[in-house]
C-alpha positions as semicolon CSV with decimal commas, in nm:
position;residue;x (nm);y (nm);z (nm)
1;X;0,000;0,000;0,000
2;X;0,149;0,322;-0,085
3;X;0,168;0,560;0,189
4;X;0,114;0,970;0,154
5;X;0,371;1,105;0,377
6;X;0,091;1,403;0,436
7;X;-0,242;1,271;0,538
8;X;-0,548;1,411;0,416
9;X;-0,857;1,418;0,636
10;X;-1,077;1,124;0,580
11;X;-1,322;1,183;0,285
12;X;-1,663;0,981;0,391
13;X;-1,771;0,813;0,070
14;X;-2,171;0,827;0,076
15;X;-2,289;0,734;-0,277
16;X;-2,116;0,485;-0,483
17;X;-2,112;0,298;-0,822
18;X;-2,014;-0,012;-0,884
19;X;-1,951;-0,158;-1,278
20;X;-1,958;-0,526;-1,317
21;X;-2,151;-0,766;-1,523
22;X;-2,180;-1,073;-1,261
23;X;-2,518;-1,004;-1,067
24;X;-2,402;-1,208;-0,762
25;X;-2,076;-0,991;-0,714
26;X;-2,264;-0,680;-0,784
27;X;-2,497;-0,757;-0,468
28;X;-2,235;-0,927;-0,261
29;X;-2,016;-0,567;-0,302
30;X;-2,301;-0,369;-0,294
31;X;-2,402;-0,518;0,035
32;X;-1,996;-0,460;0,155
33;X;-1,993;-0,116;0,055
34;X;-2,289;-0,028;0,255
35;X;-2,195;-0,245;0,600
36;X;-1,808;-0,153;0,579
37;X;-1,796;0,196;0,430
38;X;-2,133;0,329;0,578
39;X;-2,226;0,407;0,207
40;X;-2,562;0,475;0,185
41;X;-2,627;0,522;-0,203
42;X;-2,501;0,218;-0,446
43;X;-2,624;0,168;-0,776
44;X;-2,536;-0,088;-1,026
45;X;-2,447;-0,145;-1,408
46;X;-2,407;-0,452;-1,591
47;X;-2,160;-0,239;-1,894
48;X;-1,971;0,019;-1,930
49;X;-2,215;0,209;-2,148
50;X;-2,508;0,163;-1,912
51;X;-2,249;0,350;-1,637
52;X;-2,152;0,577;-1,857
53;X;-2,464;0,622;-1,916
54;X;-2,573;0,674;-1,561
55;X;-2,350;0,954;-1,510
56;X;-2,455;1,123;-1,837
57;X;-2,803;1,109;-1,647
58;X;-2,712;1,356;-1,363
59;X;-2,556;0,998;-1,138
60;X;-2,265;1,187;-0,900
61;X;-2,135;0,899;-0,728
62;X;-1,863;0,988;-0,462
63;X;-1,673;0,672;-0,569
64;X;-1,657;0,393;-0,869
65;X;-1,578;0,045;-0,845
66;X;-1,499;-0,106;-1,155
67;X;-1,468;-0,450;-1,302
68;X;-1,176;-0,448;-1,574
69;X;-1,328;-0,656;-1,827
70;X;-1,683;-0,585;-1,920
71;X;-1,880;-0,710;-2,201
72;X;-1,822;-0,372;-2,383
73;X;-1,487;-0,315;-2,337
74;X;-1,157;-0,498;-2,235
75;X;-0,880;-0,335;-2,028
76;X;-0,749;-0,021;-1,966
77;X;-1,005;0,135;-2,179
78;X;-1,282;0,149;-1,945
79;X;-1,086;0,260;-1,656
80;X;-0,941;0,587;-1,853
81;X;-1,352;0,665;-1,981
82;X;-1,482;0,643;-1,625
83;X;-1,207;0,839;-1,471
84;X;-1,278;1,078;-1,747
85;X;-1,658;1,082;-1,712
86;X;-1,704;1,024;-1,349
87;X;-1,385;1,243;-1,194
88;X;-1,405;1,108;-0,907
89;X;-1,183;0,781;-0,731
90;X;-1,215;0,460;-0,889
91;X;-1,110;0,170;-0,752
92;X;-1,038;-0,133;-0,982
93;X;-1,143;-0,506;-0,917
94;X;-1,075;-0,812;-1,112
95;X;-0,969;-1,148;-1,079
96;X;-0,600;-1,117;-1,270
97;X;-0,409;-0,955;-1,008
98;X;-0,070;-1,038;-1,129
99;X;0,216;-0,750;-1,067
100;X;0,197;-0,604;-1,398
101;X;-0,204;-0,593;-1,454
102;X;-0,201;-0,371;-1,112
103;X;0,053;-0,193;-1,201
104;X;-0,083;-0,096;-1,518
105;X;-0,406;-0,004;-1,380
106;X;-0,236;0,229;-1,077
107;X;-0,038;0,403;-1,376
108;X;-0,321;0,480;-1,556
109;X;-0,479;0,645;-1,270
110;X;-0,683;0,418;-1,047
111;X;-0,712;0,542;-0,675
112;X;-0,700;0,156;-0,588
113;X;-0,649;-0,248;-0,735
114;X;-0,889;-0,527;-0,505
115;X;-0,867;-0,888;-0,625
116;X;-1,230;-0,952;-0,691
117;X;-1,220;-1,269;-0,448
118;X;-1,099;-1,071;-0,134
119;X;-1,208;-1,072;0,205
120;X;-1,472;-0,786;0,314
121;X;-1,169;-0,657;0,545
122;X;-0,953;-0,591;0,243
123;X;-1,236;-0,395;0,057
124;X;-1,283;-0,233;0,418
125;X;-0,918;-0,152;0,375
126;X;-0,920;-0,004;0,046
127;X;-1,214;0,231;0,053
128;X;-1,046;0,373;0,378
129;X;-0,723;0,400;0,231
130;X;-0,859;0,586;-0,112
131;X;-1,076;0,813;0,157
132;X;-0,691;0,923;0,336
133;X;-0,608;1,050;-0,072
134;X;-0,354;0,751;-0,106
135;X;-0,323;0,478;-0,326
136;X;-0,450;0,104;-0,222
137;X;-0,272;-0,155;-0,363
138;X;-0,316;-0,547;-0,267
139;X;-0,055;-0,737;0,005
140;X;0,184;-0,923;-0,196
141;X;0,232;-0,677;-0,461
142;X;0,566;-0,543;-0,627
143;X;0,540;-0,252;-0,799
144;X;0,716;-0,309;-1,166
145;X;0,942;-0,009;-1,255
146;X;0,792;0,124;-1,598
147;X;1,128;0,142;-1,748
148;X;1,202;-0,183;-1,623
149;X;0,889;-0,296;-1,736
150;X;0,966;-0,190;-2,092
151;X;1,327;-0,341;-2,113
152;X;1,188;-0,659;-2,005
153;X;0,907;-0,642;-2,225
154;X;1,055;-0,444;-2,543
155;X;1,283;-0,695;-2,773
156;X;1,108;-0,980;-2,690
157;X;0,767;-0,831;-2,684
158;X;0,801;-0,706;-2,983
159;X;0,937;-1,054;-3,119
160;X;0,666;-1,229;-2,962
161;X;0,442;-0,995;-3,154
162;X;0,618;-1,054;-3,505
163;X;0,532;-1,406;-3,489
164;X;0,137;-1,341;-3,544
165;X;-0,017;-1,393;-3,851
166;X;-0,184;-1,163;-4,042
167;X;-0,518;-1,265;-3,934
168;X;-0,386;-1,316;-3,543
169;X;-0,270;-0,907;-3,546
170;X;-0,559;-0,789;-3,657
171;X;-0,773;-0,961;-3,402
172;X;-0,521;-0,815;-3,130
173;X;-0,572;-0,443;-3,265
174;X;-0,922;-0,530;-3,289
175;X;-0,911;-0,642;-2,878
176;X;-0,680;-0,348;-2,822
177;X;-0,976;-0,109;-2,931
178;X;-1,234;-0,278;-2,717
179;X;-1,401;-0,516;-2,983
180;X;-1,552;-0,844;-2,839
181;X;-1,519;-1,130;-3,012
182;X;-1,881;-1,124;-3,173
183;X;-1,772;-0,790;-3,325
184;X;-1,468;-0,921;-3,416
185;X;-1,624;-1,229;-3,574
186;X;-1,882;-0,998;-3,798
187;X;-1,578;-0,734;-3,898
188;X;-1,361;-1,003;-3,994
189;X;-1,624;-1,224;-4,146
190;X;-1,528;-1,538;-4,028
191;X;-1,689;-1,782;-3,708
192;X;-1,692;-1,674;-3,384
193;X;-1,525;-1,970;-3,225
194;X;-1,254;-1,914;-3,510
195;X;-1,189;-1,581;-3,343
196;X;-1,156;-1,808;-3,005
197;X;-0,941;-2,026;-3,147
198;X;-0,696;-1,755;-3,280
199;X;-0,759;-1,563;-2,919
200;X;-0,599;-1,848;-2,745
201;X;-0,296;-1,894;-2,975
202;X;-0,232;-1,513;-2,989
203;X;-0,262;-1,534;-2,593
204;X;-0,021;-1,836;-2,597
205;X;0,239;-1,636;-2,840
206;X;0,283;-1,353;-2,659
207;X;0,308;-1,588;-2,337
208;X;0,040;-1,428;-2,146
209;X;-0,281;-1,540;-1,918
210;X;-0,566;-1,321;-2,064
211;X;-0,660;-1,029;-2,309
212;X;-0,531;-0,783;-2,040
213;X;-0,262;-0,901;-2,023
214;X;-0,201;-0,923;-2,431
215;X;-0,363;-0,563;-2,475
216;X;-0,087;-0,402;-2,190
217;X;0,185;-0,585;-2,373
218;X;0,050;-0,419;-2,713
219;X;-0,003;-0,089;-2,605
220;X;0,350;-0,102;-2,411
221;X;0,538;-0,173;-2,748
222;X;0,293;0,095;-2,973
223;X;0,200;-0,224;-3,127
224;X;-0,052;0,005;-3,381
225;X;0,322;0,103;-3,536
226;X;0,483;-0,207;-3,483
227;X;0,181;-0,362;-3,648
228;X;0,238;-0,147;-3,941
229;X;0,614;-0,247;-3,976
230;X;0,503;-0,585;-3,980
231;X;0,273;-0,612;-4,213
């Protein structure tokens, strides 16, 4: 957890939104929010849009908590639009809460990172730490350097990334720009479970986990130019 070395008062947190397309979760936090945080206000939406959407509509939430992959949108692009349209704290959960996904999403601006299967204490934790004006960030994690994070990544990254096929990089620009892969399927005009298919081999190429992970290691080599070189 990062610490401010100048405190700010405690900010109480009475209205909240929370982003996330799994009912269950969405009542389970909903419920924590309220009993931990004293939150009296917490609405709901199952996509990005329909937040979005919400806050178009006059919502004000004092805080967001947001699910990193959404039907409508994958990665970092969701957390940059809410921070945008909400400007206010937004704490990120998800279940890939490997070093380089949370640091990623701190970077970008997040006031917080909560693996989605925590204890209530650790959400408890978070909301009080983002209320002090500091930065939450899960036990266990090491904080990648970004330079470091882009020497180890570069080269080979961008190696990794030259062994795609044509078809395999434009499915990964496609992911990088939000695209599911039903939108993919129709823009590319071939079977949805082909696009699966060539998901999981561009995920096992570029040696990562999940389309996070593949869209951070894309947008950490410019892979829009790189893709360009390439092909």
């Amino acid at each position: 957890m990062q610490q401010n070395p100048h405190p700010q008062s405690q900010k109480a947190f009475e209205t909240a939104l929370i982003v996330d397309d799994h009912p269950l979760f969405c009542d389970a936090l909903s419920m924590t929010l309220k009993t931990v945080a004293s939150i009296r206000d917490v609405a709901t939406a199952a996509r990005l849009q329909d937040g979005l959407a919400l806050i178009d509509n006059g919502a004000r939430p004092d805080l967001v908590v947001l699910d990193l992959n959404l039907p409508d949108v994958d990665g970092l692009d969701g957390l940059l639009r809410v921070m945008t349209a909400a400007k206010v704290p937004v704490i990120v959960v998800s279940s890939m809460a490997d070093n380089r996904v949370i640091a990623g999403v701190i970077r970008a601006g997040a006031a917080g990172f909560v693996p989605k299967h925590s204890q209530r204490d650790v959400f408890r934790l978070a909301i009080e730490t983002v209320a002090r004006g500091e930065t939450f960030v899960p036990e266990g994690f090491v904080d990648v350097p970004e330079r470091s994070a882009k020497q180890g990544s570069g080269e080979d990254a961008i190696d990794r990334l030259a062994t795609l096929t044509n078809q395999q990089a434009r499915i990964l620009q496609l992911i990088c720009e939000g695209k599911l892969n039903k939108q993919i399927a129709y823009e590319l005009t071939i079977a949805e479970t082909t696009v699966k298919a060539h998901v999981t081999a561009i995920m096992r190429k570029l040696g990562v986990q999940s389309r996070t992970q593949a869209v951070l290691i894309a947008k950490e080599t410019s892979f829009t130019s790189v893709l360009q070189d390439m092909h």
